[in-house]
N, C-alpha and C positions, 0 to 999 in steps of 0.2 A: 796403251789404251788406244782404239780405232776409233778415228773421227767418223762423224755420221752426220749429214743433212736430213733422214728421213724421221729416224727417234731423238729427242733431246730430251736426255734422260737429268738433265740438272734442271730443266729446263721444270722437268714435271715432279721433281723433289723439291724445287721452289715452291711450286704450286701447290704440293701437297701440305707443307711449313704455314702459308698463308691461311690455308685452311682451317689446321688445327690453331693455330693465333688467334684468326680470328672470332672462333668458338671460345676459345682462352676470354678475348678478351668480352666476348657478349656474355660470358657465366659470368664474371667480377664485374659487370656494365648492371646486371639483372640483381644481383647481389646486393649493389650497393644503392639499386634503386629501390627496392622491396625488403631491405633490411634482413633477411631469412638468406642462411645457406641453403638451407631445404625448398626447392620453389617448383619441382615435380617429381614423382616415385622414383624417375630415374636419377635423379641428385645422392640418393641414401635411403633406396628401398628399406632396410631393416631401423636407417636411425625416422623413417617418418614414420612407419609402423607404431616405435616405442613414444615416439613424440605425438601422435596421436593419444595414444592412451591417456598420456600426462594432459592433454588440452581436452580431453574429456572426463579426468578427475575433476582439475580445476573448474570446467561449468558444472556440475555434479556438487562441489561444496562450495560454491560462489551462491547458487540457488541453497542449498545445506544453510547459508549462513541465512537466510535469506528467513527462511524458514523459520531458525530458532530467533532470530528478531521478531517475525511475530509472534510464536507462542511465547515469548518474553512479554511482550505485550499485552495479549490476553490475561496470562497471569497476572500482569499487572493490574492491569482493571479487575479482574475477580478480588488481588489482595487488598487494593483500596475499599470495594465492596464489604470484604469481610471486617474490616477496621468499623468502619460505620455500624454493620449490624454486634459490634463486638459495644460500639455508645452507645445503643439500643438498649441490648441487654443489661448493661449499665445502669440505664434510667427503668428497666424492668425489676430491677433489683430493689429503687429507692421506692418505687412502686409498692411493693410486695411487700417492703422492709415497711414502710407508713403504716399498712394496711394491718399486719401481723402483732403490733401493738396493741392490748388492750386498752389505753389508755388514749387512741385515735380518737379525735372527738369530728372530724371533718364526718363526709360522707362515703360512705365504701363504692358507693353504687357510680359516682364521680370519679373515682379512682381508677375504681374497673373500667370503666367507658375509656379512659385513656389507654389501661394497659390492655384494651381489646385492642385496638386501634395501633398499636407498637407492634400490638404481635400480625396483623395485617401487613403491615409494613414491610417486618420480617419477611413476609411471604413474598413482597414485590419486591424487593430488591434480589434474595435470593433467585428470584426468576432474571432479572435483568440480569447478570452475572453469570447467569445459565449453571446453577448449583442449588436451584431446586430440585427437589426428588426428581430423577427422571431428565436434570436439564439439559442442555446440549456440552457443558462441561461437567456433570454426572458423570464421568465414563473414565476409558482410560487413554488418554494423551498422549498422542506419539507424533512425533517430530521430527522427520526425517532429515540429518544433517548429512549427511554422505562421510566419504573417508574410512570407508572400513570394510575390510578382507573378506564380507559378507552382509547381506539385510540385519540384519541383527544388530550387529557392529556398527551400524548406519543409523540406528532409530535409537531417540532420547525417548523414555516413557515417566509419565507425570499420571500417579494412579490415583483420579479423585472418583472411581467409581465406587457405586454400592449406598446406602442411606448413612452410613459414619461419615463419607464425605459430601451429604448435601446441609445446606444450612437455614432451610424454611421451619418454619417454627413447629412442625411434625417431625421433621428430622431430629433436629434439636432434642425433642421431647417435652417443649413446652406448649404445642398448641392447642391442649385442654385446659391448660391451667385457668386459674381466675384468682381476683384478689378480693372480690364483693365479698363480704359478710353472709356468711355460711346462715342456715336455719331449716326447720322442719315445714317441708310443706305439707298441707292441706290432703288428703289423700282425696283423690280422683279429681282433682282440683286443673283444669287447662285454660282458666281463664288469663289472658297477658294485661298487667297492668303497667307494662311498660310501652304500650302504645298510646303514645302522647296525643294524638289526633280522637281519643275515645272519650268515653265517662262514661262514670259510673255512677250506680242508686241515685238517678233521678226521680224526686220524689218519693224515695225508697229508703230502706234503712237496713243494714244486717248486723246480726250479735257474737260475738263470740264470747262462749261460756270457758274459762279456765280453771282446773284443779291444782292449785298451788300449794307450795311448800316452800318459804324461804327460808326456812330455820327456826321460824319462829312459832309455827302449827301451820296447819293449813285449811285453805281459803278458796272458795268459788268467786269467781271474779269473772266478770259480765262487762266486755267493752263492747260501745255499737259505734259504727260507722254510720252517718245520716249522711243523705248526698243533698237533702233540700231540692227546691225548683229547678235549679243548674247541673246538677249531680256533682260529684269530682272525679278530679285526675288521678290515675293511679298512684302519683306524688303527695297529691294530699289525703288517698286514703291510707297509708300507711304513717303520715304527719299524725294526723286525727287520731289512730290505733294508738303511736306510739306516747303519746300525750296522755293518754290513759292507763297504758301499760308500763310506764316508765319506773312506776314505786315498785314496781313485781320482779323487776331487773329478765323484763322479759322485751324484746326488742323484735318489731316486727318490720321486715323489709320486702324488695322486689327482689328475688331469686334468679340464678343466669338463667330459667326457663323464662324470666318472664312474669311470673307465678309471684303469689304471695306465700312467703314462710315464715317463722316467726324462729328467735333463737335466744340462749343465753344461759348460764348454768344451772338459772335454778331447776328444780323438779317440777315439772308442770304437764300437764294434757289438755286437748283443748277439742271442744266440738260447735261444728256450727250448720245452720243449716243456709242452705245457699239461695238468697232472692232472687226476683225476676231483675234484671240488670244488674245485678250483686257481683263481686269482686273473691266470687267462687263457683264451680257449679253447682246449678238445683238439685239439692237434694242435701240428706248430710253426710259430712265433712269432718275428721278428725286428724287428731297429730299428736303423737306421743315424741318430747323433746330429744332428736334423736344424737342431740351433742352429750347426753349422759348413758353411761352404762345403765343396762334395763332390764327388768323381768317383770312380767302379767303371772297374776296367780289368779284362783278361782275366787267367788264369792265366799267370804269367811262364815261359815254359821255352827260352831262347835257347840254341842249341844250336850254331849258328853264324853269324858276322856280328855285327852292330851295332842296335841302336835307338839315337834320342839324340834328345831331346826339350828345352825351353827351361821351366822353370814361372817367372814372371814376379809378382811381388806389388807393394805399394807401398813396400818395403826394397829391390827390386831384381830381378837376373836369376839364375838358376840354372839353371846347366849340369850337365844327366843324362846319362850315357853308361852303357848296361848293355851286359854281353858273356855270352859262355857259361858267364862265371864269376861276374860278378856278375849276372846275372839269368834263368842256368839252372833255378832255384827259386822258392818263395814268400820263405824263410828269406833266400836270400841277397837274391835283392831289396829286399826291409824294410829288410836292412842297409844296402845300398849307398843305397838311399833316402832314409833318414833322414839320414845321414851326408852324402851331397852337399847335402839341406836342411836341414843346422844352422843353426839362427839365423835362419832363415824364416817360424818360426812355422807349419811346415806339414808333419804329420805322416805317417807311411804306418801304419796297422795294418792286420792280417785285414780279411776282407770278413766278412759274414754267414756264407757258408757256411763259411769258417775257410780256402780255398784260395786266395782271389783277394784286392786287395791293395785298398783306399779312400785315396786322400789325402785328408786332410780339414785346413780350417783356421777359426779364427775369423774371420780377415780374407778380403777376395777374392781370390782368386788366378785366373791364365790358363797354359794349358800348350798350346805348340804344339809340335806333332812333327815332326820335320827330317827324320830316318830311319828308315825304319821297316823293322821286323823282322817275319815272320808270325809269329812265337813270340813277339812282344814284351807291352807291356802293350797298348796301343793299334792298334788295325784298321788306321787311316791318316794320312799326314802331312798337316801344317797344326792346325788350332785344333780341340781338343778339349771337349766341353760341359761345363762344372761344375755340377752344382745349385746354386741361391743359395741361403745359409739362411734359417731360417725363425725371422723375428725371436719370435713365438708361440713357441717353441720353446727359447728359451732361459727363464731364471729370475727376467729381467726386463721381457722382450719386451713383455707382455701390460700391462704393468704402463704402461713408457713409450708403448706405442701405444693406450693409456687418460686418458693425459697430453695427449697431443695432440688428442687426441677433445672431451677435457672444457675444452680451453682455446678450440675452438670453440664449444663447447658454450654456455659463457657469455659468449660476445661473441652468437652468436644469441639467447638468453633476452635480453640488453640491448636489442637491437633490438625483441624482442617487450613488453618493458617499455616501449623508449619510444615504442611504438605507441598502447599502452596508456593511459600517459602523456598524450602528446598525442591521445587521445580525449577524455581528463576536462577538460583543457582546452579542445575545441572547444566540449564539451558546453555546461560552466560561458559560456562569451563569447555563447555560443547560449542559456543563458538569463535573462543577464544582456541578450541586447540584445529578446527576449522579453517582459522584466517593464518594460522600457522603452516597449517598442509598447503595454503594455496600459497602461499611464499614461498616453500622448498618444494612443490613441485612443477611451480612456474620457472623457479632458475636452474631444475633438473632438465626441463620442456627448452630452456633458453640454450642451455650448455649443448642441445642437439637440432634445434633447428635453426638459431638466429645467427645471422652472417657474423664472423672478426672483420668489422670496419677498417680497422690498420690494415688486417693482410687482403681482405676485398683490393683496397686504395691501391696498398703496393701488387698487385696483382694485375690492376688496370694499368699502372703505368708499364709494370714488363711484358703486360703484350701488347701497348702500343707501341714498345721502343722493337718488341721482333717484329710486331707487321711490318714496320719502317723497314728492318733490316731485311725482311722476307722479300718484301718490294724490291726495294733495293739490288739482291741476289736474283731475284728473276729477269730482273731487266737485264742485268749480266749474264745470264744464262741464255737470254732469247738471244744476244747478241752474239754467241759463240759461235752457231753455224757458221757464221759471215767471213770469219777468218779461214774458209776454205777456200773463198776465192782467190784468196795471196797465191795459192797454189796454180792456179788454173791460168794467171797471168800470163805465162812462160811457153805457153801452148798454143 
C-alpha cells in the first residue's frame, strides 16, 4: 500500500463512520424523545401509510362512540317519557272504568273535565319527547358509530317513524274519546251551557214536553226550567231538569258539544220550543231517545181490514194484529201495542210531534209486515228499518267505548316502548363493540408506529459508544501523514 500526504483515505472513512453514527445516534435521540418510531415518511413510508389508516379509524369510532352515548340518551329521555304517559293511561283507565258503571252516582261531567285534561297532557309530553305525530323523533334514527367495511355497516338505525310510533293521544287512538254521560240532543239545538260566565232564562222560563213509557203505560210529562230575576247556570239548569225528571229514569245532562241532551233507557221523545235567552234555540226542538233501538211509523187510523206485522227480538216472536178498533187511533194503538209486547222489552210511545207512534227498545229488535193496511202503521210488507242505537247516547256508552280505545291504546304505547327499548340496546352492543375496535386497532396503530424504548435506549448508547470510537479513529487517521516525515529526515 503507497503512502500519500495529498488523499487520506482513512482519514475520510473516519469521517464518513461519524457521519452515519451520528445520524444513528439523533434517530434513537428523536425516538426516544417523541416516543414513535415513525417521526417522518421517510422512517416507514408503507408502515405510516397503514398507521395512518388505523389513527383515522380510531377518530372515526372514538367520535362513533360519541355519538351512540347520545342517541342513548335521547332514548333515554323519550323511554322515561313514555313510562309517565304509560301512568296516564293508567289513571285514564280508572277514569273510564268509574264512568262505565251504571251504578256511578258522582258526576260524569266532573270526570270527563279530568279525563279531557289527561288527554291534553298526553299531547304535551308526547311533544316534549319529540313523539308527537310529525315529532323530531317521529322518524327514523340513525347513529352513525363507525367501524365498518362501508356507510351501512357504520349506521345503527332506531325506526320510530310513521303514526304506530307516535304517542299523542291521536296517535294512540284515544283523542276523541269521552267519559261524560252519553244522551240525545235537542235537534238544531247550539246553545252551550257549559259556559260558566253565562245565564240563562232570566226572567224567563222554558218546557219540555216528554212522551214516556217506563213499563208501566205511558205518560206526557212537562218539566220547566224557571230562571227567575237572576236567571241560571247551565249547572243549575240541568240540577232543576233533572229534579223533575228523575221518577222517568230519564237523566238530563251538559253534552261534550256543550249542548243539552238528555239520556237513559227508558222509551221517551221530547219536544220543546226554545225561549228568548232559553237553554235551546228559538224555535222547536225535538229528541227521539237515541240510546234505544228505534222506528217511526205513520199515523195509525185503520178504518177497515187488517195490518199484522211479526217484531222479533232475542226473547222471541211477537204476533201484532191491529184492526178498526185496535188501531183506528193513536190511543188505541199504544194500547194494543204495548199490550201484545209485554215482556219484550219494547215499547210503543208518542212520536215527536205527539200523533204518530215510535217503538223503541234497549235491545235490537226486527219487525216484518205480513199485511199490510194503507191506514196502517207501516207503508209495506216485509222487513221494516229500525235505527240502531247509539252506543254515545246512552250514560255509559262513551265511557265503555273509551275502555276499549285505551286498552289499545297501551298495548300500542308497549310496542312503541319496546322499540325504544331495543334502540338503547342496539346502541349500547354498538358501542360496546366500538370501544373494542378502538382497542385493537390502537395496539395494531401501536405495533407500527410507536418506538421499542429498550431498543431506542440500547440504540443510543451504541452510537455514542461508535462516535467515541469514530473520534477516536479519525484522530489516528489525521495523524498518519506525519509519519512521512521519519522518511525525509535522512535527506
Amino acid at each position: 500500500m503507497s503512502i500519500s500526504i495529498q488523499t487520506n483515505a482513512a482519514s475520510l472513512n473516519a469521517q464518513y463512520y461519524i457521519s452515519q453514527n451520528q445520524k444513528f445516534q439523533s434517530t434513537a435521540i428523536q425516538q426516544l424523545s417523541s416516543g414513535y418510531k415513525i417521526n417522518s415518511s421517510a422512517d416507514d413510508p408503507a408502515g405510516l401509510a397503514v398507521a395512518n389508516q388505523y389513527a383515522g379509524e380510531i377518530t372515526q369510532l372514538t367520535a362513533g362512540v360519541q355519538n351512540a352515548s347520545d342517541g342513548v340518551s335521547t332514548l333515554q329521555i323519550a323511554d322515561g317519557g313514555l313510562s309517565n304517559i304509560s301512568q296516564i293511561l293508567g289513571r285514564l283507565q280508572t277514569l273510564a272504568s268509574e264512568s262505565a258503571s251504571q251504578t256511578f252516582q258522582g258526576n260524569r261531567a266532573t270526570v270527563n273535565s279530568e279525563y279531557q285534561g289527561l288527554l291534553t297532557e298526553i299531547n304535551r309530553q308526547a311533544a316534549n319527547i319529540g313523539l308527537n305525530t310529525g315529532g323530531t323523533n317521529n322518524t327514523n334514527l340513525t347513529v352513525f358509530t363507525g367501524g365498518g367495511s362501508n356507510q351501512a355497516n357504520s349506521e345503527i338505525s332506531v325506526n320510530l317513524a310513521g303514526a304506530n310510533s307516535a304517542v299523542d293521544a291521536t296517535a294512540l287512538g284515544i283523542g276523541t274519546t269521552s267519559v261524560a254521560g252519553g244522551g240525545t240532543g235537542i235537534s238544531g239545538n247550539s246553545v252551550r251551557l257549559d259556559n260558566s260566565a253565562a245565564t240563562f232564562l232570566t226572567s224567563a222560563s222554558q218546557s219540555f214536553t216528554f212522551h214516556v213509557n217506563t213499563g208501566t203505560g205511558n205518560q206526557d210529562v212537562t218539566v220547566t226550567a224557571t230562571g227567575g230575576s237572576a236567571g241560571l247556570s247551565g249547572t243549575q239548569v240541568v240540577s232543576s231538569l233533572n229534579s223533575q225528571l228523575q221518577a222517568y229514569g230519564i237523566t238530563a245532562s251538559i253534552g261534550s258539544a256543550g249542548t243539552l241532551q238528555f239520556g237513559g233507557s227508558t222509551a221517551f221523545t221530547a219536544t220543546t220550543t226554545g225561549a228568548s235567552g232559553g237553554v235551546t234555540t228559538t224555535g222547536t226542538g225535538t229528541a227521539v231517545n237515541s240510546s234505544n233501538y228505534s222506528i217511526n211509523t205513520q199515523i195509525p187510523a185503520i178504518t177497515a181490514g187488517t195490518e199484522a206485522f211479526t217484531v222479533q227480538n232475542a226473547g222471541g216472536s211477537y204476533n201484532v194484529n191491529l184492526t178498526s178498533t185496535t188501531g183506528d187511533n193513536q190511543a188505541d194503538t199504544l194500547a194494543a201495542l204495548n199490550t201484545a209486547l209485554t215482556g219484550s222489552g219494547i215499547y210503543a210511545v208518542k212520536d215527536t210531534a205527539g200523533t204518530g207512534i215510535t217503538l223503541q227498545s234497549t235491545n235490537a229488535f226486527s219487525i216484518n209486515e205480513t199485511t199490510n193496511n194503507a191506514h196502517g202503521l207501516f207503508a209495506a210488507t216485509g222487513a221494516q228499518t229500525v235505527t240502531a242505537a247509539s252506543a254515545s247516547a246512552s250514560s255509559t256508552g262513551n265511557a265503555l267505548a273509551a275502555l276499549t280505545a285505551l286498552t289499545t291504546a297501551i298495548g300500542n304505547l308497549g310496542l312503541v316502548q319496546g322499540q325504544v327499548g331495543a334502540g338503547e340496546n342496539k346502541l349500547q352492543y354498538a358501542t360496546n363493540l366500538a370501544q373494542s375496535q378502538i382497542t385493537n386497532v390502537s395496539a395494531a396503530e401501536s405495533s407500527i408506529r410507536d418506538a421499542d424504548v429498550a431498543a431506542a435506549a440500547a440504540n443510543l448508547t451504541k452510537a455514542q459508544v461508535l462516535q467515541q470510537t469514530s473520534l477516536a479513529a479519525l484522530s489516528q487517521a489525521n495523524s498518519a501523514p506525519q509519519s512521512v516525515l521519519s522518511l525525509l529526515k535522512n535527506l
